[in-house]
DOROKOL-850718 format. One record per residue (C-alpha): residue number from 1; residue in three letters; chain; z, y, x. Coordinates in steps of 0.05 Angstrom, whole numbers. Layout:
BEGIN
[node NUM; "Ala"; "A"; [Z; Y; X]]
...
This chain:
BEGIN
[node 1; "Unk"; "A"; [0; 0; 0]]
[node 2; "Unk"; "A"; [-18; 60; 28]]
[node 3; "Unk"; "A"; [40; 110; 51]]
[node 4; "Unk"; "A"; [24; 175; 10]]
[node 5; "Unk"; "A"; [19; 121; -56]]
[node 6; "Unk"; "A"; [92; 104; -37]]
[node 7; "Unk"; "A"; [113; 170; -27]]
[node 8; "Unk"; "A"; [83; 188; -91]]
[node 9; "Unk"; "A"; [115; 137; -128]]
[node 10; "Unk"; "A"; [185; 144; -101]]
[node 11; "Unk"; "A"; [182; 224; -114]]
[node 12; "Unk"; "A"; [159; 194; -190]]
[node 13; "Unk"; "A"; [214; 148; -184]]
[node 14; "Unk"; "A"; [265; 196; -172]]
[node 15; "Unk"; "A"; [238; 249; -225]]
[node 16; "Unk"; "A"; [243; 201; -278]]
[node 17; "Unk"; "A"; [311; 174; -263]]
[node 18; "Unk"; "A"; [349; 234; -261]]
[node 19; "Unk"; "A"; [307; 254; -327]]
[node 20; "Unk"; "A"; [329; 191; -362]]
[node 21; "Unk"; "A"; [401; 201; -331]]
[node 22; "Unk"; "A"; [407; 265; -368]]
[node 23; "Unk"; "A"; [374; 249; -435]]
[node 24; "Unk"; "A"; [423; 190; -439]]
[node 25; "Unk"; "A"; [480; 229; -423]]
[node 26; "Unk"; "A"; [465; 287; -472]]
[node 27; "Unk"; "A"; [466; 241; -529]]
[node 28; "Unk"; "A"; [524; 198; -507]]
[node 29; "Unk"; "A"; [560; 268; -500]]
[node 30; "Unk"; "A"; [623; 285; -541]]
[node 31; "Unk"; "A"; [613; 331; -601]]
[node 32; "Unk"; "A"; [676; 373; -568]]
[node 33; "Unk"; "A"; [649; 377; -500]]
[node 34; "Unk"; "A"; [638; 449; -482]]
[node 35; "Unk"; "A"; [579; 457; -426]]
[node 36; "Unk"; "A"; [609; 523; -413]]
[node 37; "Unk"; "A"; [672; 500; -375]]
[node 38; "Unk"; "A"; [620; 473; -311]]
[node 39; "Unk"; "A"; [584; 509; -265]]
[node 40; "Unk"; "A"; [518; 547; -285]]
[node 41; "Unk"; "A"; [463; 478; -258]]
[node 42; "Unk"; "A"; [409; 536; -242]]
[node 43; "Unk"; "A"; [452; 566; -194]]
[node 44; "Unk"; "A"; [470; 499; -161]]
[node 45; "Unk"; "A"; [406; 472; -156]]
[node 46; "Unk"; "A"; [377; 542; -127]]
[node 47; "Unk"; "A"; [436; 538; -72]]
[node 48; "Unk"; "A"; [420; 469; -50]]
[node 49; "Unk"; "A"; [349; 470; -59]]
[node 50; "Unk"; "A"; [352; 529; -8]]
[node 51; "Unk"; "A"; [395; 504; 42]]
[node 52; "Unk"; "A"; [351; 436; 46]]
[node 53; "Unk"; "A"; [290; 476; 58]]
[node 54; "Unk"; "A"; [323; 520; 110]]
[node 55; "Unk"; "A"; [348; 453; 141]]
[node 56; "Unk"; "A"; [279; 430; 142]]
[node 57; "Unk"; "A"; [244; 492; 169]]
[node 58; "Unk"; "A"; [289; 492; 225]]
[node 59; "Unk"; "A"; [277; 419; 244]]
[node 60; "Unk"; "A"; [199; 437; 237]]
[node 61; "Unk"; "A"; [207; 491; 281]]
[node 62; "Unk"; "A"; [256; 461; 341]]
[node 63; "Unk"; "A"; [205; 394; 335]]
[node 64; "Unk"; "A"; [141; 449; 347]]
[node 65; "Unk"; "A"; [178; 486; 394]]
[node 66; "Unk"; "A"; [194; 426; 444]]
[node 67; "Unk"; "A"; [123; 400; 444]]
[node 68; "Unk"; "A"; [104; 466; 472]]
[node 69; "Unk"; "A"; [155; 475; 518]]
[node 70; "Unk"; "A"; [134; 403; 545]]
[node 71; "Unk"; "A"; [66; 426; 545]]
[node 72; "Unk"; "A"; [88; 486; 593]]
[node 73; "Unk"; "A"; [112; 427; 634]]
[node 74; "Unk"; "A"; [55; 385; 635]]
[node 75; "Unk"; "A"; [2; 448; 660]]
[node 76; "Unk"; "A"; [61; 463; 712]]
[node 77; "Unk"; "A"; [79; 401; 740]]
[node 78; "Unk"; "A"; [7; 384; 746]]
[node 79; "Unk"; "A"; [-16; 448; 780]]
[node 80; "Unk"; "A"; [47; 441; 822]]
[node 81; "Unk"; "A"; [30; 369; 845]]
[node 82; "Unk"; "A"; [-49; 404; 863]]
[node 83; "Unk"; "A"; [-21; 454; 904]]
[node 84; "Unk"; "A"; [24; 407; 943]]
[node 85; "Unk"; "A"; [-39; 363; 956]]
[node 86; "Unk"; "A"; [-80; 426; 978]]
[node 87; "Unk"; "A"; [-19; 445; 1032]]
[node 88; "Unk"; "A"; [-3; 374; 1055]]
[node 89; "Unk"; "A"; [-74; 358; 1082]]
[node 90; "Unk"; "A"; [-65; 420; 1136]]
[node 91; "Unk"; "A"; [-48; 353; 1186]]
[node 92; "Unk"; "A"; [-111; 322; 1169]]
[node 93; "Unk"; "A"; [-180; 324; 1212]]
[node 94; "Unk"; "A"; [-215; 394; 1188]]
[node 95; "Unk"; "A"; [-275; 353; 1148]]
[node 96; "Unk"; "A"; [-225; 315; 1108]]
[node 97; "Unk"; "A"; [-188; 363; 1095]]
[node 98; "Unk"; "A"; [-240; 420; 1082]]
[node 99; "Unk"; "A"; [-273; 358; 1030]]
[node 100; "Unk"; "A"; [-203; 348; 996]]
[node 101; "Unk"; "A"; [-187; 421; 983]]
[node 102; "Unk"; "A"; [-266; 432; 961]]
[node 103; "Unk"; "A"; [-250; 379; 899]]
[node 104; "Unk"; "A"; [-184; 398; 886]]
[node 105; "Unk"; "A"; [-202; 472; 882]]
[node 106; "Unk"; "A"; [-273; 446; 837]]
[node 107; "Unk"; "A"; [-221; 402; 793]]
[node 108; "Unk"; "A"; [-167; 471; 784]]
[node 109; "Unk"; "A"; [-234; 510; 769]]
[node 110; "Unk"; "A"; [-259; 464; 718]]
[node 111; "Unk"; "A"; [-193; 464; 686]]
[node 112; "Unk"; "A"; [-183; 531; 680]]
[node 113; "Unk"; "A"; [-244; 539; 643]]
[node 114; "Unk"; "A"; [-279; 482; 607]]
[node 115; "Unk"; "A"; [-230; 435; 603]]
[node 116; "Unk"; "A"; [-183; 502; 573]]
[node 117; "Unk"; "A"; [-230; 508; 526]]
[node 118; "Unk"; "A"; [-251; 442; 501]]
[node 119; "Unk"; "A"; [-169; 430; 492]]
[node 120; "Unk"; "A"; [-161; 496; 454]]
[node 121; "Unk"; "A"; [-229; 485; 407]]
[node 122; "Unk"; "A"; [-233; 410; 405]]
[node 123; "Unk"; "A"; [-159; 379; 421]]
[node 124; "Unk"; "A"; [-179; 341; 480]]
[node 125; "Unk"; "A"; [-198; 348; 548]]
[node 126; "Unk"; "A"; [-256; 326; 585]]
[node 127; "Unk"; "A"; [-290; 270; 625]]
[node 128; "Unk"; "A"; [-317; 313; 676]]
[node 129; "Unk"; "A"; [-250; 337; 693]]
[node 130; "Unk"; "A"; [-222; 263; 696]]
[node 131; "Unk"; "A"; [-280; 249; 736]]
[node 132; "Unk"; "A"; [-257; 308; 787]]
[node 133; "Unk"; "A"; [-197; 294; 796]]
[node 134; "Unk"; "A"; [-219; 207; 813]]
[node 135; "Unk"; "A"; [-254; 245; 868]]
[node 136; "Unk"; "A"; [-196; 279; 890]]
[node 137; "Unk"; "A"; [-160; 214; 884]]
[node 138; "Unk"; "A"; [-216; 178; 929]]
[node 139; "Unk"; "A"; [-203; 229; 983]]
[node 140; "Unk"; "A"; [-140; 225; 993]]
[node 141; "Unk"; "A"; [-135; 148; 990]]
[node 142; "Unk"; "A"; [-193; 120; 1018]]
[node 143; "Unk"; "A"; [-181; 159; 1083]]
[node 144; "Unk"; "A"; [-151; 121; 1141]]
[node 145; "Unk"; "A"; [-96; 157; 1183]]
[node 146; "Unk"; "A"; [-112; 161; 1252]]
[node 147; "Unk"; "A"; [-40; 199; 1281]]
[node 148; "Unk"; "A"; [29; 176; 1266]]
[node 149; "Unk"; "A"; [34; 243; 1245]]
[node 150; "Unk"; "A"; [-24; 241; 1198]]
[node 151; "Unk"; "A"; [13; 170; 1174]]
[node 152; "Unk"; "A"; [69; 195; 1156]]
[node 153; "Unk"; "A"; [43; 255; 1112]]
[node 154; "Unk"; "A"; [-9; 186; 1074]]
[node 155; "Unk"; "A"; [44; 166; 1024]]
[node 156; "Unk"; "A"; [69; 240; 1001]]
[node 157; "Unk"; "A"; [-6; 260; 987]]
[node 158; "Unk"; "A"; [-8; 190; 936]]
[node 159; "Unk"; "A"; [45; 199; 909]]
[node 160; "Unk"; "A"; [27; 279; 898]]
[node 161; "Unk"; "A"; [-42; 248; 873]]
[node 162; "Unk"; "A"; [4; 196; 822]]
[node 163; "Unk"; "A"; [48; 254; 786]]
[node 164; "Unk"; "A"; [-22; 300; 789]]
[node 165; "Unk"; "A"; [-54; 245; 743]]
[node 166; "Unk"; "A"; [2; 234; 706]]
[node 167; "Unk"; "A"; [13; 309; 687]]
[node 168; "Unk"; "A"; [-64; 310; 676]]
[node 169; "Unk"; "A"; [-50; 243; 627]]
[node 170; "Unk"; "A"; [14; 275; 591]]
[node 171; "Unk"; "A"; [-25; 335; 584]]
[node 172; "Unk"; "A"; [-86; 297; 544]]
[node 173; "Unk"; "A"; [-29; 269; 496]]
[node 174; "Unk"; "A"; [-5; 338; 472]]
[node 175; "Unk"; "A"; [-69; 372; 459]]
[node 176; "Unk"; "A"; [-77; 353; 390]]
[node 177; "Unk"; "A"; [-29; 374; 330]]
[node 178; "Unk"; "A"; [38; 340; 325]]
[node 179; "Unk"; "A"; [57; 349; 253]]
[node 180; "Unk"; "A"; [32; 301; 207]]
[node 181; "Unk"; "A"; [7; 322; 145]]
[node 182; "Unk"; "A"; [56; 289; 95]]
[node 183; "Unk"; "A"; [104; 331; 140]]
[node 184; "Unk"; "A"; [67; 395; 114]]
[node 185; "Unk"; "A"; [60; 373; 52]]
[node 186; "Unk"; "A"; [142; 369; 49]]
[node 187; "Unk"; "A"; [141; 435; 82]]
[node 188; "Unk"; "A"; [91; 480; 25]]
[node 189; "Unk"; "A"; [116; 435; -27]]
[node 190; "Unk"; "A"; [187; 465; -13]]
[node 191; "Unk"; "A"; [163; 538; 4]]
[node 192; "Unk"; "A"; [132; 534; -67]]
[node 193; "Unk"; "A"; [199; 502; -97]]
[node 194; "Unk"; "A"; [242; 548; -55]]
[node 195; "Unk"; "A"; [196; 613; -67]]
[node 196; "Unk"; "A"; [197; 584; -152]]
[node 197; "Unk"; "A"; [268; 584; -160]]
[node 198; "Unk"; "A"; [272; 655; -153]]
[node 199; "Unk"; "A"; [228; 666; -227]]
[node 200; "Unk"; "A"; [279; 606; -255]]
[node 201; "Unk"; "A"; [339; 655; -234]]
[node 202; "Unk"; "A"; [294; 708; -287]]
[node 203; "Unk"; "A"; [282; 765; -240]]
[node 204; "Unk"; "A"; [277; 835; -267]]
[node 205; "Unk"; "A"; [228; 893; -239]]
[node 206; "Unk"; "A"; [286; 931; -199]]
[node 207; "Unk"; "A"; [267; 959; -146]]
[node 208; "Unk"; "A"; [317; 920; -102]]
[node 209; "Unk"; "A"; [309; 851; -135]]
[node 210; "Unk"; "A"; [228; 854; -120]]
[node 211; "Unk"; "A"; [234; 886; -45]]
[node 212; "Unk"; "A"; [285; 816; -31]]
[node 213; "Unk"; "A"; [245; 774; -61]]
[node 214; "Unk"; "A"; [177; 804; -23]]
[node 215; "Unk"; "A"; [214; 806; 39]]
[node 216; "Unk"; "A"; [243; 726; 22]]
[node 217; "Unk"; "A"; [171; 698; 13]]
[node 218; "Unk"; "A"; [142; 738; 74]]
[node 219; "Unk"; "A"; [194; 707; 113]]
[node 220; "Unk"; "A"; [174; 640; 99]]
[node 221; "Unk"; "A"; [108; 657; 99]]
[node 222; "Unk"; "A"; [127; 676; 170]]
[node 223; "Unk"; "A"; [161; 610; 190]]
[node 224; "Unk"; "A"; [100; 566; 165]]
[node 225; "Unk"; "A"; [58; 616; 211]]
[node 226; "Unk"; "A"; [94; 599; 267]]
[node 227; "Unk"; "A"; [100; 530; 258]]
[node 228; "Unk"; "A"; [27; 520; 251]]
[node 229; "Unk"; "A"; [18; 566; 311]]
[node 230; "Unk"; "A"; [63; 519; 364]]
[node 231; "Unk"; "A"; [33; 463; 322]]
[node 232; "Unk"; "A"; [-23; 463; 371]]
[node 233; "Unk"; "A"; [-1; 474; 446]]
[node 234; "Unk"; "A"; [-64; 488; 474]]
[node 235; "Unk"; "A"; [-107; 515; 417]]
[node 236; "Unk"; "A"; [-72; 576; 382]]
[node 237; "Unk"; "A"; [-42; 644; 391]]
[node 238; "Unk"; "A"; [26; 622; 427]]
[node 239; "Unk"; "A"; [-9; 571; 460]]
[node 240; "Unk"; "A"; [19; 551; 534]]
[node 241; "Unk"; "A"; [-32; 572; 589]]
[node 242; "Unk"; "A"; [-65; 563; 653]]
[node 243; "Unk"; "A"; [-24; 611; 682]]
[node 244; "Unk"; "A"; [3; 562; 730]]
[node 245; "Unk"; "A"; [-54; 542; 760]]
[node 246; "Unk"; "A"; [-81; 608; 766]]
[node 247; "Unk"; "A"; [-9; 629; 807]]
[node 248; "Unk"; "A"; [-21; 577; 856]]
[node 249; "Unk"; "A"; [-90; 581; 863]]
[node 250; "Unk"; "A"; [-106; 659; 866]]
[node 251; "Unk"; "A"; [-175; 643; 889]]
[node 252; "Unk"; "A"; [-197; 612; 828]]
[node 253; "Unk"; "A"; [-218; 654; 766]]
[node 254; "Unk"; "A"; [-199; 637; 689]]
């Protein structure tokens, strides 16, 4: 059965039981019972209904907010691991390293531009750019130390290589969105419930009541912007950017 015909059913589900619940109740009620003597339900309902959603929001937006902080991460750690592999070669012959720093300054340079790009437009990066960096990788392992010296600097340049390509992996996996869309369909569903409460409370046209509740749906309005902005690491306003790359490699234009 597929998951939004669950969810659909339970939400059904729960509509009708609390329905039949009260119908049963009413008529079971005493003749003498006054409904007076318990709290107004209209008030209740808008108090909880309110808090839940602000619960919810808040979850949204510390869940959005993490994914782009990792995302930060991922574009520094990788440009850090680059720029370690561009400064540990200095020991090497001047042809390898000369061919090593070519690629990984071609691999930074695609990044910084196409690959940017295709993650902000499309949600993914590119084969080219896995491609560049495989040649990057090819230098630096297929070489053969010739100096103790030159030995001992072998297995810090792989391992640089290692966390590069990891980065560059972790990086792939957070281009897309992260919310799913039964997740968004809680979050409007309760904006509109939220925002709906406030014509069940039987607003009036003063001046105060309609500035609070304008100022009440813009910021919600606001909160959904924002989530749907981090939403997308790479792709959107407050998206993270290249900035790292382009502070360790000043050379290379975004």
């Amino acid at each position: 059965m597929p998951e939004w015909l669950v969810l659909t059913l339970a939400m059904l589900a729960a509509c009708v039981v609390v329905v039949v619940i009260t119908l049963v109740r009413h008529r079971r009620a005493a003749d003498d019972e006054d409904p007076t003597e318990t709290p107004d339900v209209i008030e209740y309902m808008t108090m909880w209904i309110g808090v839940v959603y602000a619960i919810v929001l808040g979850l949204a937006i510390a869940g959005v907010w993490e994914g782009r902080s990792a995302a930060e991460d991922h574009v520094r750690a990788e440009a850090v691991a680059l720029h370690e592999i561009s400064e540990r070669v200095r020991v090497y012959p001047a042809e390898v390293r000369d061919r090593i720093r070519d690629d990984v300054n071609a691999y930074v340079g695609h990044v910084v531009t196409t690959e940017w790009r295709t993650m902000a437009n499309d949600g993914r990066v590119t084969e080219h750019g896995t491609e560049l960096l495989d040649r990057v990788r090819r230098d630096v392992t297929d070489y053969e130390p010739r100096t103790d010296f030159e030995a001992q600097a072998y297995q810090p340049l792989v391992d640089q290589v290692a966390a590069a390509d990891q980065a560059r992996n972790a990086r792939a996996e957070s281009t897309g969105e992260t919310m799913p869309g039964v997740v968004w369909f809680g979050l409007i569903s309760g904006a509109l419930v939220t925002i709906g409460m406030v014509f069940a409370l039987q607003i009036r046209r003063t001046t105060r009541e309609l500035v609070l509740a304008g100022l009440f749906s813009a910021l919600i309005a606001f909160l959904l912007f924002l989530i749907w902005d981090f939403d997308a690491p790479y792709g959107r306003g407050m998206a993270a950017s290249a900035d790292p790359f382009l502070r360790l490699f000043p050379h290379i234009g975004g």
